[in-house]
N, CA, C and O atoms as a MOPAC input file, in Angstrom:
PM7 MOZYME 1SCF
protein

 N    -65.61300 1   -74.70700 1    -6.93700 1
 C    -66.03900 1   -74.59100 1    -8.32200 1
 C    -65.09400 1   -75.42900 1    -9.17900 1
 O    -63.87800 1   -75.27000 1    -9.06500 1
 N    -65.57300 1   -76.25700 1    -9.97700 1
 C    -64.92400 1   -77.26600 1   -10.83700 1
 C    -64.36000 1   -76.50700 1   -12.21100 1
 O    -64.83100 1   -75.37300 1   -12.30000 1
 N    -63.57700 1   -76.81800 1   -13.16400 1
 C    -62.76200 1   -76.82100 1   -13.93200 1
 C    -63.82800 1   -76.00600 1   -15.02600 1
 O    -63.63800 1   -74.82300 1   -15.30900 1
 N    -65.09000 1   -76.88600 1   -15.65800 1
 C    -66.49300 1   -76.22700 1   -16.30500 1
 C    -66.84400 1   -75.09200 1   -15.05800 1
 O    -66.99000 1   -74.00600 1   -15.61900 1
 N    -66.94800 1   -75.01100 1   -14.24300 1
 C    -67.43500 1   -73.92500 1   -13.86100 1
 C    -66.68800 1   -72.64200 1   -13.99400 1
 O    -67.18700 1   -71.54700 1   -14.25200 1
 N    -65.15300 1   -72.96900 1   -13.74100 1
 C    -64.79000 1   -71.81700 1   -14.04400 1
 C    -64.60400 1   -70.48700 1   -15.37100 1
 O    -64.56300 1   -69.26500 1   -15.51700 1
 N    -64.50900 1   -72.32200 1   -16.43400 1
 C    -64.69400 1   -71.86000 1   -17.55600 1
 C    -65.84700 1   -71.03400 1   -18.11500 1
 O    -65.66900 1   -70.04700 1   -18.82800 1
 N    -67.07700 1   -71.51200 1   -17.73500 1
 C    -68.29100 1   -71.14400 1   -17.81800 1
 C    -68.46600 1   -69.72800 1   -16.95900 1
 O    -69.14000 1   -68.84900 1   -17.49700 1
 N    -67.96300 1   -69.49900 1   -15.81100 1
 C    -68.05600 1   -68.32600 1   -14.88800 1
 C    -67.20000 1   -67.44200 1   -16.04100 1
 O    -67.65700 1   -66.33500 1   -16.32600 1
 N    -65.96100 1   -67.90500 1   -16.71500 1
 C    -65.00700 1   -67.00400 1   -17.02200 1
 C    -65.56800 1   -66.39600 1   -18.76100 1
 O    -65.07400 1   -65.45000 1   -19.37500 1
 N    -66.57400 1   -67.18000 1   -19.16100 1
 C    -66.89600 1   -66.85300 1   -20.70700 1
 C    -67.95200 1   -65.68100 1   -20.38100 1
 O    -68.12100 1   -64.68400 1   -21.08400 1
 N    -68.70300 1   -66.01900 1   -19.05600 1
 C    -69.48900 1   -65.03200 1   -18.53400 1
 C    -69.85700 1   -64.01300 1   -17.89600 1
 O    -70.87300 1   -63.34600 1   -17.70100 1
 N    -68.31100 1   -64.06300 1   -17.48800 1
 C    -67.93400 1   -62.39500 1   -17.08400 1
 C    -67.74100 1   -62.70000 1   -15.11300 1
 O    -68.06900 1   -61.90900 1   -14.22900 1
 N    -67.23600 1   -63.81900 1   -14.97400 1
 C    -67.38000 1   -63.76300 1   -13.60400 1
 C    -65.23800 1   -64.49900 1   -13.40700 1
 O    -64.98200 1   -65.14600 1   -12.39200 1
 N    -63.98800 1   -64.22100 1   -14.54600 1
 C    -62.96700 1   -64.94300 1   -14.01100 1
 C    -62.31600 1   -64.37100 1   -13.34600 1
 O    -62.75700 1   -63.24400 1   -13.12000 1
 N    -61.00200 1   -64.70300 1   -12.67000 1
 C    -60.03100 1   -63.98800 1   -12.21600 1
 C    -59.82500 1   -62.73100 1   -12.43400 1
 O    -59.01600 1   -62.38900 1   -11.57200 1
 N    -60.04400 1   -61.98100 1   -12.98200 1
 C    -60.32800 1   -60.17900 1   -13.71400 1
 C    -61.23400 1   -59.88100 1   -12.81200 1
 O    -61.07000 1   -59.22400 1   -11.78400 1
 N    -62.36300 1   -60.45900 1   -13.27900 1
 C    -63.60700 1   -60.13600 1   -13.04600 1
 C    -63.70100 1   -60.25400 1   -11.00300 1
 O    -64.14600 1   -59.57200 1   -10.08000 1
 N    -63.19200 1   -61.16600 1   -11.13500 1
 C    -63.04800 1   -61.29500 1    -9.22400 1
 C    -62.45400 1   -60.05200 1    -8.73700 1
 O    -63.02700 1   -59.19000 1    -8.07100 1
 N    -61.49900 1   -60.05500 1    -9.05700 1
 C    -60.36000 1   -58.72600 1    -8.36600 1
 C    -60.59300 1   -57.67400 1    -8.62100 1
 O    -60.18100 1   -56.78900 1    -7.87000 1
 N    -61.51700 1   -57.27600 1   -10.04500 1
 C    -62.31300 1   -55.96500 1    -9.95500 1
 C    -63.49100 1   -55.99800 1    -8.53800 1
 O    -63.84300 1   -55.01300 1    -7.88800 1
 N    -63.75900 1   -56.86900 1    -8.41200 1
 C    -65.39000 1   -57.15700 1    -7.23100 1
 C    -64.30800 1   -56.99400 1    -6.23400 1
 O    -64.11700 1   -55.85300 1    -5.81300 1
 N    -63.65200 1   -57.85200 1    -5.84100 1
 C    -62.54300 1   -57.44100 1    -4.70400 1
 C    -62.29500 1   -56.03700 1    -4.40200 1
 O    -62.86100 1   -55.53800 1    -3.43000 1
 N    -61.46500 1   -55.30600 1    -5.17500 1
 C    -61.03300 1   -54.21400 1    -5.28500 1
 C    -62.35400 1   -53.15900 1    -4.81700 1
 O    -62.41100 1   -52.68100 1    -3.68400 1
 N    -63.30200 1   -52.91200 1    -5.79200 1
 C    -64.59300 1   -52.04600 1    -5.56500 1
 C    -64.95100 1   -52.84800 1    -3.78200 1
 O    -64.80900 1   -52.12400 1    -2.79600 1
 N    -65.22600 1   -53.77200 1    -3.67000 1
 C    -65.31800 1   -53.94100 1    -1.87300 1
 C    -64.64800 1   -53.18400 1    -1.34600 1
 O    -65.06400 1   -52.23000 1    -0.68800 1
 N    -63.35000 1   -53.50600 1    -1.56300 1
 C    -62.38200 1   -52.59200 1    -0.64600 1
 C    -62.37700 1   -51.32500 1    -0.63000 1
 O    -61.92500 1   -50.76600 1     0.36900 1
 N    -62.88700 1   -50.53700 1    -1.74900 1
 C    -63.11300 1   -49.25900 1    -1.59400 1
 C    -64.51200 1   -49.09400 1    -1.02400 1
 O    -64.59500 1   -48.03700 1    -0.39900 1
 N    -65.70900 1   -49.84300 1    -1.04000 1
 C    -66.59700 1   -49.71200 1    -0.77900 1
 C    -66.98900 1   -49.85200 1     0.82600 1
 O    -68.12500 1   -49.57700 1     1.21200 1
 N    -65.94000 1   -50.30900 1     1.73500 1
 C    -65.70000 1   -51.19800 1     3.21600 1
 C    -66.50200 1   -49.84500 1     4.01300 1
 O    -66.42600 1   -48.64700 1     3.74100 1
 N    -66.95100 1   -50.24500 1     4.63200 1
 C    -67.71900 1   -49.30300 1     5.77900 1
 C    -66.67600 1   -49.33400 1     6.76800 1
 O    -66.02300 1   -48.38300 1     7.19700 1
 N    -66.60600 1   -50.50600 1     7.06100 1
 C    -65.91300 1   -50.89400 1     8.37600 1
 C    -64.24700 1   -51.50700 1     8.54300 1
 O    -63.83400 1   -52.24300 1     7.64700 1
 N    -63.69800 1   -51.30300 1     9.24900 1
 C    -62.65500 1   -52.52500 1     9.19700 1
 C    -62.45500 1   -53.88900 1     8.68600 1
 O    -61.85900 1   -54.58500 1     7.86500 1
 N    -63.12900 1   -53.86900 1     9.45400 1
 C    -63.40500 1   -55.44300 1     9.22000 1
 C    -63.97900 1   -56.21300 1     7.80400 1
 O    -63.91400 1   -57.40400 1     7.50100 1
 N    -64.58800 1   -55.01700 1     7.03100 1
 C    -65.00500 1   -55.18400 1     5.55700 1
 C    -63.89500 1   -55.06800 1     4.64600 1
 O    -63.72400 1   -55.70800 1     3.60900 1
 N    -62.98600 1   -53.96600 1     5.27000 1
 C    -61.75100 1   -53.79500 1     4.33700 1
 C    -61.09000 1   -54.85000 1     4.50900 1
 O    -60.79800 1   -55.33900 1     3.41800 1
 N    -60.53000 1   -55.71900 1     5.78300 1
 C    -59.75400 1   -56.70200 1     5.74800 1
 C    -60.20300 1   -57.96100 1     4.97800 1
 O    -59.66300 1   -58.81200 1     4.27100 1
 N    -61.75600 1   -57.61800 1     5.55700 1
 C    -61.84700 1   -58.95600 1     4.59100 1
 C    -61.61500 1   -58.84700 1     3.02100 1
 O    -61.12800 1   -59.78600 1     2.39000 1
 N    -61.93900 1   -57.81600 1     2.51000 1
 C    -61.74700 1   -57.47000 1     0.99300 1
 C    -60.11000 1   -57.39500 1     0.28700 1
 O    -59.74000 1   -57.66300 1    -0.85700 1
 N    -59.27300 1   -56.87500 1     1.59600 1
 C    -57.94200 1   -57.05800 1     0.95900 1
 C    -57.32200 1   -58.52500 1     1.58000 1
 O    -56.09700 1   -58.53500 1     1.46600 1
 N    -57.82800 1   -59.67800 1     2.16500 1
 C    -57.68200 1   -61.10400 1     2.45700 1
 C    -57.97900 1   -61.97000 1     0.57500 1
 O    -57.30000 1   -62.75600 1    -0.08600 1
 N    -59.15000 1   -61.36800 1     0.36500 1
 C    -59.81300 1   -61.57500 1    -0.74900 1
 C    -58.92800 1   -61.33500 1    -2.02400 1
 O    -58.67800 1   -62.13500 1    -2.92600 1
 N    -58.55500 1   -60.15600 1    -1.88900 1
 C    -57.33900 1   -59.67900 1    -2.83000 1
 C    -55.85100 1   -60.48100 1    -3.13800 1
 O    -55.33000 1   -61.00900 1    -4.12100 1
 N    -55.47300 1   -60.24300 1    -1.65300 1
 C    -54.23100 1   -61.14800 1    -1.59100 1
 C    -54.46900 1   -62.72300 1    -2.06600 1
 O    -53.57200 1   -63.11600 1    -2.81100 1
 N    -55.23000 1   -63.44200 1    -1.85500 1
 C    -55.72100 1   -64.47300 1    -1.97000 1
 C    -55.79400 1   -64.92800 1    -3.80800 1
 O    -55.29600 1   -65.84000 1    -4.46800 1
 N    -56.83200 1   -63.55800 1    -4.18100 1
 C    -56.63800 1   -63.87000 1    -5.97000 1
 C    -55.59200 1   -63.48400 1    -6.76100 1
 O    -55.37300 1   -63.84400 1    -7.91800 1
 N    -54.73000 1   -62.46400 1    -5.83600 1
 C    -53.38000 1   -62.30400 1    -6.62100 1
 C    -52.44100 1   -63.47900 1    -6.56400 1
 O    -51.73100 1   -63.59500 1    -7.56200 1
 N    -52.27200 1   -64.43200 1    -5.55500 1
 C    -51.95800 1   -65.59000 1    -5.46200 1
 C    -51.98800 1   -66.08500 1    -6.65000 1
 O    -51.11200 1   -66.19200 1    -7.50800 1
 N    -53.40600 1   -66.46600 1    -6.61600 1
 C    -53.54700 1   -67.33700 1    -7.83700 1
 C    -53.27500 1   -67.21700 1    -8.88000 1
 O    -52.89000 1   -68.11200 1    -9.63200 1
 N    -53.47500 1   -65.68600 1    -9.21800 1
 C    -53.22900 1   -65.17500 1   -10.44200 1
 C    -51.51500 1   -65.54000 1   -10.70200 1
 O    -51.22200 1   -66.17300 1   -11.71600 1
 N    -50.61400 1   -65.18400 1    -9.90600 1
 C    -49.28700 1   -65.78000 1    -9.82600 1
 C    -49.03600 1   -67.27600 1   -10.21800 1
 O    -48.49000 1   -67.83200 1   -11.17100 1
 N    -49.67900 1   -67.69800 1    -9.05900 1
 C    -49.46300 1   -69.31900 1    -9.64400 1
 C    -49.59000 1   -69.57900 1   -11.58700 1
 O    -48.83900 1   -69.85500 1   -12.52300 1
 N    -50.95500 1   -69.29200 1   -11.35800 1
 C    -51.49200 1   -69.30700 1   -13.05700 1
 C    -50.75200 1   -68.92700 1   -13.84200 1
 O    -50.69400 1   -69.55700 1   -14.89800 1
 N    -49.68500 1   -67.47200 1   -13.61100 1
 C    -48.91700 1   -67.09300 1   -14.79700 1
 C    -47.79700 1   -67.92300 1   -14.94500 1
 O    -47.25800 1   -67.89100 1   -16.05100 1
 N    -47.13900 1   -68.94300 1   -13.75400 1
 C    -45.93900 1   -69.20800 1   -13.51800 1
 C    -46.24600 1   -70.59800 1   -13.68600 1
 O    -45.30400 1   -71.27600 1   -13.27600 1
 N    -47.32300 1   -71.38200 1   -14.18800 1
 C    -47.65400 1   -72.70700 1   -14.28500 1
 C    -47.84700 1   -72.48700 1   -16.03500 1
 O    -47.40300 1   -73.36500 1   -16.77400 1
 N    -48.58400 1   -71.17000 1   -16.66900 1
 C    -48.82500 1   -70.86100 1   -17.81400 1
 C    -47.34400 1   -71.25600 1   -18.57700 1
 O    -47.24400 1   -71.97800 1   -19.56900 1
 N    -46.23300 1   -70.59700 1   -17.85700 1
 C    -44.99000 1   -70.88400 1   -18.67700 1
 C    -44.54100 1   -71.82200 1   -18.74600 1
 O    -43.67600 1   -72.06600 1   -19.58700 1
 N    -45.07000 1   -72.87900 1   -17.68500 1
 C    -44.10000 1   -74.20500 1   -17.67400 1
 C    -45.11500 1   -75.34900 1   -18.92700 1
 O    -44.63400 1   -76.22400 1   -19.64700 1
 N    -46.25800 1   -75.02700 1   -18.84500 1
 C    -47.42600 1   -75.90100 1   -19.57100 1
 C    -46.75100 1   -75.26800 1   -21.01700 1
 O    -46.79500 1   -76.10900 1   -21.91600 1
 N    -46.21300 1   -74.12700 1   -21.37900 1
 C    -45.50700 1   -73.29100 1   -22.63700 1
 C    -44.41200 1   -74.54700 1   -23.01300 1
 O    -44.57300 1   -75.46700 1   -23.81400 1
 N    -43.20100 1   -74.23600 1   -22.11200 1
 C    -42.06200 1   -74.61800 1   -22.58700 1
 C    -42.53800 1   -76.63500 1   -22.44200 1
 O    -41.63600 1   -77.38500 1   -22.81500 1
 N    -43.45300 1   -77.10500 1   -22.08900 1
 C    -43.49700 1   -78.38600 1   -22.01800 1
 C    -43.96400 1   -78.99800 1   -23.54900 1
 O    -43.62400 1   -80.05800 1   -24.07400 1
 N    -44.88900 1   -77.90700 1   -24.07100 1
 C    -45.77700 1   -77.85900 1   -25.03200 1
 C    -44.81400 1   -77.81800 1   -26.52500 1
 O    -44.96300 1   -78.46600 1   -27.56100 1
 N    -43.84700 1   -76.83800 1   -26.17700 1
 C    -42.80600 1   -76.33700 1   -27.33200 1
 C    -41.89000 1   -77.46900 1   -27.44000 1
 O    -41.59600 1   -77.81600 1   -28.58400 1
 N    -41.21600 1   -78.32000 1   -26.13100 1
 C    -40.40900 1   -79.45300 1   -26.31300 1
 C    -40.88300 1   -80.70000 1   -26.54100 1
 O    -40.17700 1   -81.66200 1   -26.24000 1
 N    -42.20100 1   -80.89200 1   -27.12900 1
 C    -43.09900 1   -82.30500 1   -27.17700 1
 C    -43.23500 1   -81.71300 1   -28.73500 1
 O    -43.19000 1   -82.56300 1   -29.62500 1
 N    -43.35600 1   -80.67800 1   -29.02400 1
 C    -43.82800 1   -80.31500 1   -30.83100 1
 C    -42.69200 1   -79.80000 1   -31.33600 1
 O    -42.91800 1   -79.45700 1   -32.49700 1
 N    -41.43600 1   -79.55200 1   -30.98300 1
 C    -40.26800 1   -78.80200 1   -31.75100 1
 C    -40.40700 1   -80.01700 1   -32.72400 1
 O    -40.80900 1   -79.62400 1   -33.81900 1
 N    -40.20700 1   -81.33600 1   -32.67800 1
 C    -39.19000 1   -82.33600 1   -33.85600 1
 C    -40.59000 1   -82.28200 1   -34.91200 1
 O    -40.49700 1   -82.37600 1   -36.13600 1
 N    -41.65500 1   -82.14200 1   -34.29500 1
 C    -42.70600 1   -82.14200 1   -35.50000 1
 C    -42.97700 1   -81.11400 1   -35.87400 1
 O    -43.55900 1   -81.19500 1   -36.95600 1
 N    -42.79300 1   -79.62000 1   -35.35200 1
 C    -42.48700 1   -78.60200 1   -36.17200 1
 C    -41.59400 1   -78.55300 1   -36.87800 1
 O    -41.94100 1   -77.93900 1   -37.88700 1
 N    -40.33800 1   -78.94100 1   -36.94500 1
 C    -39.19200 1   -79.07500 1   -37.81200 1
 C    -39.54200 1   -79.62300 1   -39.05300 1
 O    -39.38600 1   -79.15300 1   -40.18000 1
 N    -40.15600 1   -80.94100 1   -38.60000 1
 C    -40.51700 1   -81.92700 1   -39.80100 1
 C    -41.22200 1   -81.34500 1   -40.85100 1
 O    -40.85200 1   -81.36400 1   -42.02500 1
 N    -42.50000 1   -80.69600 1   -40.31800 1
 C    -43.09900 1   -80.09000 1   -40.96600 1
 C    -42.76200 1   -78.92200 1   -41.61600 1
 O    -43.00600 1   -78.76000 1   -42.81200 1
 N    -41.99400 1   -77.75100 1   -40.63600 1
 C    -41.34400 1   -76.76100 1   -41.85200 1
 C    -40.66100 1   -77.38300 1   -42.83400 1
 O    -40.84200 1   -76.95700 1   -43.97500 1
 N    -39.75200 1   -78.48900 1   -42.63900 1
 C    -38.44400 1   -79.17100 1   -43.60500 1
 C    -39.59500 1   -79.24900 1   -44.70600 1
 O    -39.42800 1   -78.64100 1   -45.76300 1
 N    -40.90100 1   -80.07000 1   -44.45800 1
 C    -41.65400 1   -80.69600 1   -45.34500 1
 C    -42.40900 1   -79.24100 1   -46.21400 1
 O    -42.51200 1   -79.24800 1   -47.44100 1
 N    -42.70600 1   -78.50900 1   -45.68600 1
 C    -43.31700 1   -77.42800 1   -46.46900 1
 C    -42.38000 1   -76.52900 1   -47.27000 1
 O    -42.78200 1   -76.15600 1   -48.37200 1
 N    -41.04800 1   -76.09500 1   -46.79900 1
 C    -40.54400 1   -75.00100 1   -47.25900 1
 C    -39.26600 1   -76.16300 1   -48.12700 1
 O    -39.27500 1   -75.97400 1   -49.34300 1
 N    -38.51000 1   -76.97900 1   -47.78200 1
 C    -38.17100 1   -77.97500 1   -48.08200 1
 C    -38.60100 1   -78.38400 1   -49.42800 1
 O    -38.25600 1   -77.65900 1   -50.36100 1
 N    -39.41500 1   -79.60400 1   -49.71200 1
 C    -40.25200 1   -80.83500 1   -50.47900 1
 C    -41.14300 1   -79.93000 1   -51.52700 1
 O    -41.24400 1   -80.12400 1   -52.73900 1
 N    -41.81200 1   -78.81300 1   -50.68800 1
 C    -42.90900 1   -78.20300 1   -51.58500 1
 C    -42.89400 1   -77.20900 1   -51.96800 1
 O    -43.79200 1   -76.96900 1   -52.77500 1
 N    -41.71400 1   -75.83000 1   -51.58200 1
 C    -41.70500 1   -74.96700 1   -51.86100 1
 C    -40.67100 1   -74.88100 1   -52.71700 1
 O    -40.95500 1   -74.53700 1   -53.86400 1
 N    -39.43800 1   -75.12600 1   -52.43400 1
 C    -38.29600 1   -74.95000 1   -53.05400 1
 C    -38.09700 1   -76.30200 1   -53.51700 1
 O    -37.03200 1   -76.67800 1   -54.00500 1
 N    -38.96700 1   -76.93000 1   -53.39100 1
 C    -38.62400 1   -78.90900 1   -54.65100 1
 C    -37.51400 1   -79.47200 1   -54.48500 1
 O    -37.01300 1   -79.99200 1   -55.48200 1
 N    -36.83200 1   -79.54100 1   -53.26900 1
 C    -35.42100 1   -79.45400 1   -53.36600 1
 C    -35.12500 1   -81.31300 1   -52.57500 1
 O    -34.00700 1   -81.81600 1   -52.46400 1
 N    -36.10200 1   -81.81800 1   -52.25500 1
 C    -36.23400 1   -83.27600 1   -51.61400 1
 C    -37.68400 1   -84.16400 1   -51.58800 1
 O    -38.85800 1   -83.89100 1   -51.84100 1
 N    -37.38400 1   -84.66200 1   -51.40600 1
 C    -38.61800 1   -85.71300 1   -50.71900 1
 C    -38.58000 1   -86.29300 1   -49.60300 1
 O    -37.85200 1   -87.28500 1   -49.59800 1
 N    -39.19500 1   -86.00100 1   -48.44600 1
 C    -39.38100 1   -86.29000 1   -46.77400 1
 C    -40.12200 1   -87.64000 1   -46.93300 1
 O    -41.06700 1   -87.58700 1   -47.72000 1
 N    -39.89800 1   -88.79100 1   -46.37300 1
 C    -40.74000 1   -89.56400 1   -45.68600 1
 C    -41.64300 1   -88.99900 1   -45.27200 1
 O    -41.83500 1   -87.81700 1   -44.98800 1
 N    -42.66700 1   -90.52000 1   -45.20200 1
 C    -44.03400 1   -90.02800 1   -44.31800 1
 C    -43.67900 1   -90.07400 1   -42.94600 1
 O    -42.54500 1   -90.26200 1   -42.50600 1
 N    -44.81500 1   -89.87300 1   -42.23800 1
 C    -44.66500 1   -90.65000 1   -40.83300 1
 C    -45.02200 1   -91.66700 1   -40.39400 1
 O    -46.06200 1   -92.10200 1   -40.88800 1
 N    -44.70100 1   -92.06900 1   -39.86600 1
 C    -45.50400 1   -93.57100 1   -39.43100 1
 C    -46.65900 1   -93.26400 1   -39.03500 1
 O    -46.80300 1   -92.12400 1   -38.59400 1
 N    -47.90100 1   -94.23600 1   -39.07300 1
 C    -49.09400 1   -93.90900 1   -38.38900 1
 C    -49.45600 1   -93.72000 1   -36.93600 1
 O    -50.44500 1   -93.08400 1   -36.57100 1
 N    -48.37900 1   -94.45900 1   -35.92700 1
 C    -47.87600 1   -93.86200 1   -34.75800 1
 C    -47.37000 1   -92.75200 1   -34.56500 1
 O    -47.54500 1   -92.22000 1   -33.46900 1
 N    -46.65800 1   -92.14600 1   -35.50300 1
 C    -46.26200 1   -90.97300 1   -35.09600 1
 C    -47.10400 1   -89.73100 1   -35.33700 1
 O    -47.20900 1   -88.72400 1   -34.63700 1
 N    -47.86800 1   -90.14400 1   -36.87800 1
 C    -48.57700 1   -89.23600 1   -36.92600 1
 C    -50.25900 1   -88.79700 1   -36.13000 1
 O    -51.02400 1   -87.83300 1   -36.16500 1
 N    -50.22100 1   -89.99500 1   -35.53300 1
 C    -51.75600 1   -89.73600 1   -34.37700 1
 C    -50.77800 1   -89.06400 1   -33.53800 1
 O    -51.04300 1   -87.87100 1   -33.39300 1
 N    -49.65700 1   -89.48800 1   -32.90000 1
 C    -48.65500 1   -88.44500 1   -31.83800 1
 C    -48.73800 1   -87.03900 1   -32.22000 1
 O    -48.90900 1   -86.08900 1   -31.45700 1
 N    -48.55900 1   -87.00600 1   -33.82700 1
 C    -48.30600 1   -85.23700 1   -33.71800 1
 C    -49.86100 1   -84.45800 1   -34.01000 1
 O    -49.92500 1   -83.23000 1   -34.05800 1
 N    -50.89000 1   -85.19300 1   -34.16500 1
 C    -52.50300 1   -85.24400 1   -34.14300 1
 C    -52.42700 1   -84.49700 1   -32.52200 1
 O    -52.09500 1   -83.34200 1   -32.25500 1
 N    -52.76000 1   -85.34800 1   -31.79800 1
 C    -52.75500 1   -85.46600 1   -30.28500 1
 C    -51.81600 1   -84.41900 1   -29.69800 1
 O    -52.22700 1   -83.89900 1   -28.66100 1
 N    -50.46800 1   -83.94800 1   -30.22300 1
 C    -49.59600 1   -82.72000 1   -29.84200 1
 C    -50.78500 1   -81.15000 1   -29.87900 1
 O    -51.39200 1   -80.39200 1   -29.12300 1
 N    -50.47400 1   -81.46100 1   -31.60200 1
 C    -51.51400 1   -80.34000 1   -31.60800 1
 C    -52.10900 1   -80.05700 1   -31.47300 1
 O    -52.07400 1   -78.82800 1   -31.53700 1
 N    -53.60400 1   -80.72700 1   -31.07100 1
 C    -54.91200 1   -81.19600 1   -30.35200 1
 C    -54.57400 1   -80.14700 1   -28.69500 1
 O    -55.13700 1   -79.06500 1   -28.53700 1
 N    -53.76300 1   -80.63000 1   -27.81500 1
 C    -53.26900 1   -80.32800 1   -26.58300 1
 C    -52.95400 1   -79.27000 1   -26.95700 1
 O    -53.66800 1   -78.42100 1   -26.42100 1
 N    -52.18500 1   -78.82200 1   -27.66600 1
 C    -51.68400 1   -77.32700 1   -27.60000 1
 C    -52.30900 1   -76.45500 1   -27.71600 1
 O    -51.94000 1   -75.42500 1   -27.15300 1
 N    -53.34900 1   -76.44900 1   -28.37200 1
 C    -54.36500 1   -75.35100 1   -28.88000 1
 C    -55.43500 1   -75.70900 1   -27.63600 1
 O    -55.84700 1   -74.73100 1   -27.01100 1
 N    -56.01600 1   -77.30800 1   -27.14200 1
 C    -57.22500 1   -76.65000 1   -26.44800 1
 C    -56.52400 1   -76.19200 1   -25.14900 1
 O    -57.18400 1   -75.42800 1   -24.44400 1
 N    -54.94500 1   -76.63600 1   -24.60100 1
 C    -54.08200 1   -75.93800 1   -23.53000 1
 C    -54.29000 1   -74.79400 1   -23.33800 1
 O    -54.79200 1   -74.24300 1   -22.35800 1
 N    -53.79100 1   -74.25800 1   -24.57000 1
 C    -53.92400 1   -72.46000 1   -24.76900 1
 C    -55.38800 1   -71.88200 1   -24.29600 1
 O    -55.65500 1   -71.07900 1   -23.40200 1
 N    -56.26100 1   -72.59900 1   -25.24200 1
 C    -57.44600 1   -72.13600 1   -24.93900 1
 C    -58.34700 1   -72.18400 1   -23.84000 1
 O    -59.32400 1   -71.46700 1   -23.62700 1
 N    -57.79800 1   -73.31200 1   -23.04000 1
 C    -58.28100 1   -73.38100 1   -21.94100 1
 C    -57.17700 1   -72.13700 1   -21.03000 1
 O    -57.71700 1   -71.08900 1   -20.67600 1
 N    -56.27600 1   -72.26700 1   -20.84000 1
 C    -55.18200 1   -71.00500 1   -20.37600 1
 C    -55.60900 1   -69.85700 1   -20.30100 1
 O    -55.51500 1   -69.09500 1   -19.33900 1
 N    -56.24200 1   -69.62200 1   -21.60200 1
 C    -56.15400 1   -67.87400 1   -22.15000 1
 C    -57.88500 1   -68.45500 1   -21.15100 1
 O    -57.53900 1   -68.98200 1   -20.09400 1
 N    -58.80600 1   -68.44600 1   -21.23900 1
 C    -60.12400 1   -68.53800 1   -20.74900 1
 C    -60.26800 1   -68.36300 1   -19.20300 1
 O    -61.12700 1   -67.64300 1   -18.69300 1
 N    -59.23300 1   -69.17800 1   -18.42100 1
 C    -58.89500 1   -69.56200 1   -16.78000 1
 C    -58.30100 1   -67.95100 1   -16.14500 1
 O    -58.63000 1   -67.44100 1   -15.07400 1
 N    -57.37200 1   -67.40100 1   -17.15000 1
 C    -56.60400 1   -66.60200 1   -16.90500 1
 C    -57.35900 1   -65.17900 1   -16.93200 1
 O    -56.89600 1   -64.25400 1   -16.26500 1
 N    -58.39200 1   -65.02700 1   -17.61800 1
 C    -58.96800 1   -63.76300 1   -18.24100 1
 C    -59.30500 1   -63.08200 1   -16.42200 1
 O    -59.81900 1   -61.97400 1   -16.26300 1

């Protein structure tokens, strides 16, 4: 299942949650041996992932926070700074920089949103 599919499985009630509940009810549901193993193979298998996912979630975090700290700065300096307390005037940005911090924030939010969606 591709990247849209999962997303699409996961808006629709079929993600990682949704698996390991179906997992889980198998395993209680196993007639046989051989139903239970396969159901707790199944288990072990999506708790995996689920691991990976939380432990890739933090690194895609702290990658996200050290690419936008200097343009969060800029921008608090510029809001609480320039416009709130009148206390300077900030340069602009260059038009390179400012498609850069376009494109930061762009990534960060559909990151998240793709994250929080994969993860459910």
């Amino acid at each position: 299942m591709g990247v849209l599919g999962k997303i699409l499985a996961s808006i629709f009630g079929g993600g990682l949650a949704e698996q390991l509940r179906l997992a889980y009810q198998a395993r209680l549901a196993a007639q046989n041996d051989a139903e239970r193993i396969a159901a707790e193979i199944e288990i072990a298998g999506l708790e995996a992932r689920r691991q990976v996912l939380a432990q890739g979630g933090r690194w895609i975090t702290a990658v996200q926070v050290a690419w936008a700290l200097p343009f969060m700065l800029y921008n608090a300096k510029l809001v609480v700074w320039d416009k709130i307390l009148a206390l300077g005037v900030t340069d602009d940005l260059s038009p390179a920089l400012y498609e850069l911090q376009g494109t930061i924030v762009a990534f960060f939010f559909v990151a998240t949103t793709a994250q929080t969606i994969l993860n459910r």
